[in-house]
TIKELUM-321041 format. One record per residue (C-alpha): z, y, x; residue in three letters. Coordinates in steps of 0.05 Angstrom, whole numbers, plus 5000, padded with zeros to 4 digits. Each point is the difference from the previous one (the first is absolute). Layout:
<pts>
ZYXALA...
</pts>
This chain:
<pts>
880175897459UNK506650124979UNK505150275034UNK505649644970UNK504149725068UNK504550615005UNK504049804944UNK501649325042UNK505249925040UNK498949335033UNK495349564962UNK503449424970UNK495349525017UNK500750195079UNK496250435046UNK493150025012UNK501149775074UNK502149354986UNK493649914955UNK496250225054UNK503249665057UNK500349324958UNK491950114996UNK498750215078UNK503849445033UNK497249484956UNK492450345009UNK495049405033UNK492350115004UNK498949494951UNK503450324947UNK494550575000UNK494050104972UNK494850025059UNK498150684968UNK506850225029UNK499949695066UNK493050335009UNK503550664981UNK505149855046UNK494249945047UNK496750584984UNK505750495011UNK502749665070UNK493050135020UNK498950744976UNK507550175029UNK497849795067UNK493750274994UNK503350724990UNK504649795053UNK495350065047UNK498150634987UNK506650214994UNK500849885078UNK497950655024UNK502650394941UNK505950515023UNK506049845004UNK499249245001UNK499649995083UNK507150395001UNK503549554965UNK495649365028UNK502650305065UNK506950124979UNK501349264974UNK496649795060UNK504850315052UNK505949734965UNK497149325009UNK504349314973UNK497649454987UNK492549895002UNK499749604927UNK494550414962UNK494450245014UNK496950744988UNK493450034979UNK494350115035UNK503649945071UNK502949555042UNK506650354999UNK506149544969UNK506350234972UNK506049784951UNK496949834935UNK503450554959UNK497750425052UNK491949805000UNK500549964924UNK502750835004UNK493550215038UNK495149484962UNK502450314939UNK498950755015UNK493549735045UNK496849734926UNK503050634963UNK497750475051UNK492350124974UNK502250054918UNK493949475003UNK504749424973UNK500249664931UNK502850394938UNK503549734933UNK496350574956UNK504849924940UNK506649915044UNK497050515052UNK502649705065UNK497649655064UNK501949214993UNK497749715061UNK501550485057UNK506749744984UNK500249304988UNK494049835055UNK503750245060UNK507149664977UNK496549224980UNK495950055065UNK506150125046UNK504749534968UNK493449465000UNK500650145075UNK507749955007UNK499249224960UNK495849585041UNK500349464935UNK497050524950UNK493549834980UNK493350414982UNK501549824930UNK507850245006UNK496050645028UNK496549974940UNK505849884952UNK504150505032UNK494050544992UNK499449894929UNK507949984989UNK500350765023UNK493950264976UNK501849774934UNK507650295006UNK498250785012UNK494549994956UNK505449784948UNK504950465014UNK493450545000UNK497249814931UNK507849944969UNK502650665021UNK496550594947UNK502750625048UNK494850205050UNK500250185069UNK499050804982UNK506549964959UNK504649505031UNK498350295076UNK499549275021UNK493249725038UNK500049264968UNK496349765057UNK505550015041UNK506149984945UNK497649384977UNK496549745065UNK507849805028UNK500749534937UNK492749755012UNK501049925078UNK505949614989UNK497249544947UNK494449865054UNK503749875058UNK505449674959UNK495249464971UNK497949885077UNK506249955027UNK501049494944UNK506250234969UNK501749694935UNK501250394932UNK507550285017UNK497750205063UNK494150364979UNK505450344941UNK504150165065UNK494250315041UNK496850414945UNK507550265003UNK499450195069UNK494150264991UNK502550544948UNK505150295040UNK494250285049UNK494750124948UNK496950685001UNK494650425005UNK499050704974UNK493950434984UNK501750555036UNK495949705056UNK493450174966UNK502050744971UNK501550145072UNK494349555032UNK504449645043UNK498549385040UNK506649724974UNK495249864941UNK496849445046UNK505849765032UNK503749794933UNK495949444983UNK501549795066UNK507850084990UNK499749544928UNK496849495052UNK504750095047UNK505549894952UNK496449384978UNK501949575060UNK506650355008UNK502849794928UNK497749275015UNK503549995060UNK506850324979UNK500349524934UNK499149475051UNK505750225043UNK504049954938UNK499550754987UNK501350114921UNK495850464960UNK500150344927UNK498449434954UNK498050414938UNK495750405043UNK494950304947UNK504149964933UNK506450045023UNK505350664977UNK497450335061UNK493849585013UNK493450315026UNK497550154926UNK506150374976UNK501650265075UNK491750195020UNK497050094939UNK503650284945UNK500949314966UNK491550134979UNK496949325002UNK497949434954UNK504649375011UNK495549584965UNK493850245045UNK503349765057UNK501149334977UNK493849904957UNK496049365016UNK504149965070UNK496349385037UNK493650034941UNK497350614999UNK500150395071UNK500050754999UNK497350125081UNK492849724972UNK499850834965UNK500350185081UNK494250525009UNK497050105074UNK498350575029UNK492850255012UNK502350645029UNK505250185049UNK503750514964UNK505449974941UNK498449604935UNK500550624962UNK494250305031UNK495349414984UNK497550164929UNK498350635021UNK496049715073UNK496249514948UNK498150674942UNK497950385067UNK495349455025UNK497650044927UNK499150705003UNK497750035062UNK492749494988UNK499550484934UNK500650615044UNK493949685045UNK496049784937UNK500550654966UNK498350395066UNK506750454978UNK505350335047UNK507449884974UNK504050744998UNK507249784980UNK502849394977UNK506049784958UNK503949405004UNK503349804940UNK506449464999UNK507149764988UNK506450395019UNK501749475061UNK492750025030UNK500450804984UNK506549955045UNK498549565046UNK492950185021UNK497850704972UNK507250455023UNK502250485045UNK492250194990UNK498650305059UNK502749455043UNK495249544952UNK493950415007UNK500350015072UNK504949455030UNK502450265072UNK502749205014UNK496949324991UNK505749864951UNK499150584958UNK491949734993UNK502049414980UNK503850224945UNK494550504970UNK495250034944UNK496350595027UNK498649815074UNK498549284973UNK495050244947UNK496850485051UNK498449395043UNK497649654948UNK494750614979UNK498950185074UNK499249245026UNK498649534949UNK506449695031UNK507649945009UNK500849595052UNK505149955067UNK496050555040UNK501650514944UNK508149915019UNK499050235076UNK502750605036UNK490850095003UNK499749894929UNK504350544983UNK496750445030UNK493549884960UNK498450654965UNK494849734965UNK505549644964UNK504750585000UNK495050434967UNK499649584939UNK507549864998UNK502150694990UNK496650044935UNK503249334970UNK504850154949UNK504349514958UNK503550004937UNK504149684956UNK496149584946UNK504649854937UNK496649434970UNK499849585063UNK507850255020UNK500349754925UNK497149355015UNK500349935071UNK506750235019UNK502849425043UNK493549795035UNK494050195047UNK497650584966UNK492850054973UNK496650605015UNK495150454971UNK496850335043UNK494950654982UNK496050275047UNK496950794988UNK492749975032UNK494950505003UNK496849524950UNK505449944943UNK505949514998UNK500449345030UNK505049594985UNK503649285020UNK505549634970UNK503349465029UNK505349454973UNK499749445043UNK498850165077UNK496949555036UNK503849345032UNK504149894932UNK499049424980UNK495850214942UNK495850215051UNK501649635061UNK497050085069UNK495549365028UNK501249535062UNK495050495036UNK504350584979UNK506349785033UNK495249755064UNK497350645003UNK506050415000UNK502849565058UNK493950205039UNK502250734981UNK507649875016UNK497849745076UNK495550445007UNK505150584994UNK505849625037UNK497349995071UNK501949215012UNK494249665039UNK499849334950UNK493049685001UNK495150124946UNK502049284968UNK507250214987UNK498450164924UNK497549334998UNK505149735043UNK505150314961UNK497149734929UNK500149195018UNK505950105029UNK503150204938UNK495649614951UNK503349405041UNK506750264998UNK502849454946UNK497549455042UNK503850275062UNK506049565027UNK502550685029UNK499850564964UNK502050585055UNK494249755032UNK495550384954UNK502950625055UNK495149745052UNK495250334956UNK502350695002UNK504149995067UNK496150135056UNK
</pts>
């Protein structure tokens, strides 16, 4: 990819914004592929799924609380209660609810969350337009999951370098997009919103070097800013119209000018970039995954050789090396559910120790598992050249060697599980609902995975599309 937008001022044949908003508003169901609406499916179901685990996550019932005593107008609903607020509002919590687990979808090459983002914004603004239809739902779903995974796979500077989580960066363009194609506007408008939208875009990542719950809370504020750009363009609020090209536009401004305009605009309305959406089999950071599959690996060698592992070493790129593997002591034994999340060690350890990585593992009890923590303090992780060579931008592989009291063992993985080179089933994604509930504490009967599936396999038929809420508000 080259990075050869710096030397652009403003792009002569216009911002990327208007080619995106003339795309968004114009976006109908029968436009798409139905391999596309059933991806749109698939990630509206998995983002509620996590959702619900999400609910008794910390931090989530502060601000559920918060948003709740300031009260407004009841227009939205937030998940998995009965509690109503204004939509921006309920969007805000749905979006750090989804987010809160790290159990949501991933864009391995772009390496961001798209629908923690663009779910919570499309399902509020479906509830604030009583005409919007399941397939507007639907439309407006696939209009900002396609949007941030553009702006992911375009931009060649990672998250390690530019300090920027693109979940949430990007999520206020995606949000918009979404609730923009509910609300209806028409291709100036959406130019407007995505406008609006950039003078509140953010989100750092500080949040996960200091293991802050901010980190869950600003997919929640990209939502959040969703329904407030629609609303302001519709007051007749104006916004930056060369939003991501422009002198000072988020490329140039964000990013260093280091993305690929072509990428962006490649096949716009042919080819659609959200079908390379990953989901999650483990709730934990995408960079740990590689190494969680090469431990299960190890782990039925370890059993069929009858061997004890000693040490092991974990060997990746420079942004999983950052993001997962350092400070090392904080990795090796995480003293906060955050920190876990966002380490190779503790994750590997429960992989070798379990056989699993699943919600329980992320618990204040979990923690506390020295079973676990005995094996994590002798994980070690390097640098590999060849796949920083190869794999610089992405989802790190891993190679993963394990010292046993038998000789070497060792596991490398490319491709973690739930690409979709290797793509988790229909009984996956049912499965890991029954794991989401069975961690949030809501008393839903034991058909609400199956409720929860028609309901969405349905959803383009629906004459309503906020109705699909009934679902999931309880």
């Amino acid at each position: 990819m080259a990075d050869i937008a710096s030397i652009h001022d403003i792009r002569a044949d216009g911002d990327f914004a208007a080619d995106y908003a003339a795309f968004a508003s114009a976006l109908t169901l029968d436009q798409m592929p139905q391999a596309v609406v059933a991806a749109a499916k698939a990630n509206l179901f998995d983002t509620l799924a996590c959702a619900t685990a999400g609910v008794s996550a910390a931090g989530v019932g502060n601000l559920k609380a918060l948003v709740a005593e300031w009260a407004g107008k009841p227009e939205a609903g937030i998940w998995c209660s009965s509690i109503r607020v204004p939509a921006h509002h309920a969007a805000w919590v749905n979006g750090m609810m989804a987010h809160a687990r790290d159990y949501d979808d991933t864009h391995d090459g772009a390496v961001l969350h798209a629908g923690v983002s663009v779910i919570p914004a499309a399902l509020a603004a479906a509830e604030l337009n009583p005409d919007a239809t399941g397939a507007d739902l639907i439309a407006s779903v696939v209009a900002g999951l396609e949007l941030i995974c553009r702006l992911g796979v375009a931009t060649s500077i990672g998250i390690i370098e530019s300090g920027f989580m693109y979940t949430s960066l990007f999520g206020h363009f995606a949000a918009t997009a979404a609730a923009g194609r509910v609300a209806g506007l028409d291709r100036d408008q959406m130019v407007n919103a995505l406008g609006v939208a950039y003078s509140q875009a953010a989100g750092t990542h500080q949040v996960t070097r200091d293991a802050a719950l901010t980190k869950r809370v600003q997919p929640g504020f990209a939502a959040k800013t969703g329904l407030i750009s629609v609303a302001l363009t519709k007051a007749g609020i104006r916004g930056a119209q060369n939003t991501f090209e422009g002198i000072d536009g988020l490329f140039r401004s964000y990013l260093r000018g280091r993305y690929d305009p072509d990428a962006l605009r490649d096949g716009l309305g042919e080819r659609y970039e959200f079908l390379n959406l990953s989901y999650k089999p483990y709730p934990c950071c995408r960079f740990n995954h590689t190494a969680i599959d090469a431990a299960l690996i190890i782990r039925r060698e370890l059993e069929a050789r009858g061997a004890t592992v000693h040490a092991l070493t974990a060997r990746v790129n420079k942004q999983a090396y950052e993001a997962v593997c350092t400070p090392v002591a904080v990795r090796k034994r995480p003293a906060t559910i955050v920190q876990a999340q966002f380490s190779l060690p503790y994750t590997v350890a429960c992989a070798l120790h379990k056989g699993a990585v699943g919600l329980r593992a992320f618990t204040e009890e979990g923690l506390r598992d020295e079973g676990v923590l005995a094996i994590s303090s002798h994980v070690n992780a390097e640098l590999d050249a060849e796949i920083e060579r190869n794999w610089s931008r992405n989802i790190s592989p891993t190679h993963l060697i394990a010292a046993t009291d038998k000789g070497l063992i060792e596991a490398r993985v490319d491709i973690p599980r739930g690409h979709p080179k290797s793509p988790m089933s229909l009984a996956d994604f049912d499965a890991k609902l029954a794991d989401c509930l069975d961690i949030s504490g809501l008393d839903w009967p034991e058909t609400a995975v199956t409720t929860l599936r028609q309901t969405i396999d349905g959803l383009h038929e629906m004459r309503r599309g906020g109705a699909i809420l009934e679902a999931v508000t309880r």
